[in-house]
Phi, psi and omega in degrees: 000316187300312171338267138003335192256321204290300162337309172305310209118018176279110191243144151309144196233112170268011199253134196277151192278311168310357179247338173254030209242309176294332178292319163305323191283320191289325168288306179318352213250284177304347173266341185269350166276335182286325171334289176263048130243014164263323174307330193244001145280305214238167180282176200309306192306304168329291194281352168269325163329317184281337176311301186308303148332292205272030171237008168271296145004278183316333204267321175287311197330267176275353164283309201250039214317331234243351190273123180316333177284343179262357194275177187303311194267357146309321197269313200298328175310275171343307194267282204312300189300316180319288199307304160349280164337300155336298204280283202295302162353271170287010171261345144207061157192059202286144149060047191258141180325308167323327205290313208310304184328295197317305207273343172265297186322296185335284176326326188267326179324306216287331173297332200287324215248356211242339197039040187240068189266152172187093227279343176316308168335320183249035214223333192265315210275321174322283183302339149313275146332334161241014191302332183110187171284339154332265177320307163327315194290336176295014177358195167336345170277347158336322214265333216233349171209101018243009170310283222275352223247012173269315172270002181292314183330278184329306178274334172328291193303334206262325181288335184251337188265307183334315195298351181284301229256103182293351166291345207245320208310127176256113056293230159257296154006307194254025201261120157293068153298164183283152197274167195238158152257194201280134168260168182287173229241136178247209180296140145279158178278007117336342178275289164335331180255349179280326185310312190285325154312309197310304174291003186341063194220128158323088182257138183296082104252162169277143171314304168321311218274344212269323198280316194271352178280321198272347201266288241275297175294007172258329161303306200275297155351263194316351212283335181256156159207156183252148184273182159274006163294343201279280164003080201227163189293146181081333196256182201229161198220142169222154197264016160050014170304154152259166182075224178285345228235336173320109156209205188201120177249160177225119178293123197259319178182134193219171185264109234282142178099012185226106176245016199287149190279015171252357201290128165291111186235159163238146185233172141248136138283147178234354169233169149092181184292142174055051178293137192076333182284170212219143171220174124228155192248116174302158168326299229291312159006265171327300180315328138332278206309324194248128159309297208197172160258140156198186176207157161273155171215146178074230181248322164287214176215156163238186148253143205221181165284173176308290156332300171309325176291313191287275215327295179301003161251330165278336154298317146325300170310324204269313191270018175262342179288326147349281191286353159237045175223000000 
């Protein structure tokens, strides 16, 4: 099943339940001003089409303000060269099978090449052409009422509300993170743009921002090391590899009164390469071996002290013995 959710795009979520109530409050905000100021331009028919547009809008906007596909000139873009794209489509190839096909593909070359990727884009370029007669009779004025006259809305309301929240404030740019110090020297950034030529696949991050994850995990990285007093039963450990290399071993059983680095233990993995397999190891072994203490939570792992990791395995043991009483 875990295989399977990984297929889908089923992912671990780090966003605090207040980030994801404000990404909500913030699309409400901004579809209920594109709402009423499209409704009291244009007729009704017209405007739920664009509505339908600026509410995909809405979803980068305020879920994701920080994501390269939500920044200004990506929405500003996105939508107006689309709706262009759109417009010119169906004025030679009106009601043709083609033209819908036609005005998205158009769109995204022109966004791709435009450095304006925004997937809303191809949802605007779309309703140029199948929108009905409402939209058809708008010829170019489709692009500048209500497309353009929807994304000055959208981002405004996304610039004034992000901005109460100093973790939020939109453009990206202007968004307050914790100041990071200086680290011991990682990947550069150039080794990050050769990954990324490498993977020559669109990624929803800003470059900076791509720059600025690894300085925060390389903080949190540093703030501990672990001893052989750390090396303790029950608690789970990860060697914090990327990739395939990734794993979380949990100490099952070792020999009590002993910490000494020749001292013999057993482990299982429970996350990662070789998930279910069993080893034994010396303490000193592990201790190499392992990054950190962590536990789960969620769909992830976090990092935790040692103690805390055995304490939450042992607080396990109790309630599966609980649930079979």
């Amino acid at each position: 099943m875990n295989r399977v959710l990984h297929l889908l795009g089923w992912r671990a979520n780090a966003t605090s339940h207040l980030e994801k109530w404000l990404s909500a409050l913030g699309a409400l905000c901004g579809i209920a001003a594109i709402y009423a100021v499209t409704h009291w331009v244009l007729p009704s028919e017209a405007a739920l089409w664009v509505v339908a547009s600026m509410g995909a809008s809405a979803v980068l906007l305020f879920a994701v303000p920080h994501g390269a596909l939500s920044q200004p000139w990506a929405v500003f873009g996105g939508q107006v060269l689309s709706a262009v794209v759109g417009v010119i489509c169906q004025k030679l190839w009106p009601d043709q099978p083609f033209t819908p096909a036609l005005a998205v593909g158009g769109a995204i070359l022109v966004m791709h090449y435009a450095r304006c990727i925004h997937p809303p884009g191809g949802a605007t370029a779309l309703a140029a052409v199948s929108g009905g007669p409402a939209i058809g009779a708008l010829g170019f004025d489709y692009v500048i009422s209500p497309v353009l006259l929807n994304v000055v809305l959208i981002l405004l309301v996304a610039v004034l509300f992000n901005g109460l929240f100093p973790w939020r404030r939109y453009p990206a740019p202007l968004a307050k993170l914790p100041a990071s110090p200086k680290l011991p020297a990682g990947p550069a950034p150039e080794d990050f743009y050769h990954a990324l030529r490498q993977m020559d696949s669109f990624i929803d991050v800003q470059f900076d921002d791509l720059l600025k994850i690894l300085q925060l995990a390389q903080q949190h990285a540093q703030a501990h090391r672990l001893g052989l007093d750390d090396i303790l039963l029950g608690a789970c450990y990860s060697n914090a590899l990327s990739g395939d290399g990734w794993a979380v071993r949990q100490v099952i059983d070792d020999n009590p009164g002993k910490r000494g680095r020749q001292d013999q233990l057993i482990y299982k993995v429970v996350a990662g390469a070789g998930k279910g397999n069993t080893g034994a190891c010396r303490r000193q072994d592990l201790l190499d071996w392992a990054a950190h203490a962590v536990i789960r939570q969620g769909d992830g792992w976090i990092r935790v002290s040692p103690e805390t990791s055995a304490r939450e395995a042992l607080n396990r043991q109790l309630q599966q013995l609980d649930s079979t009483d």
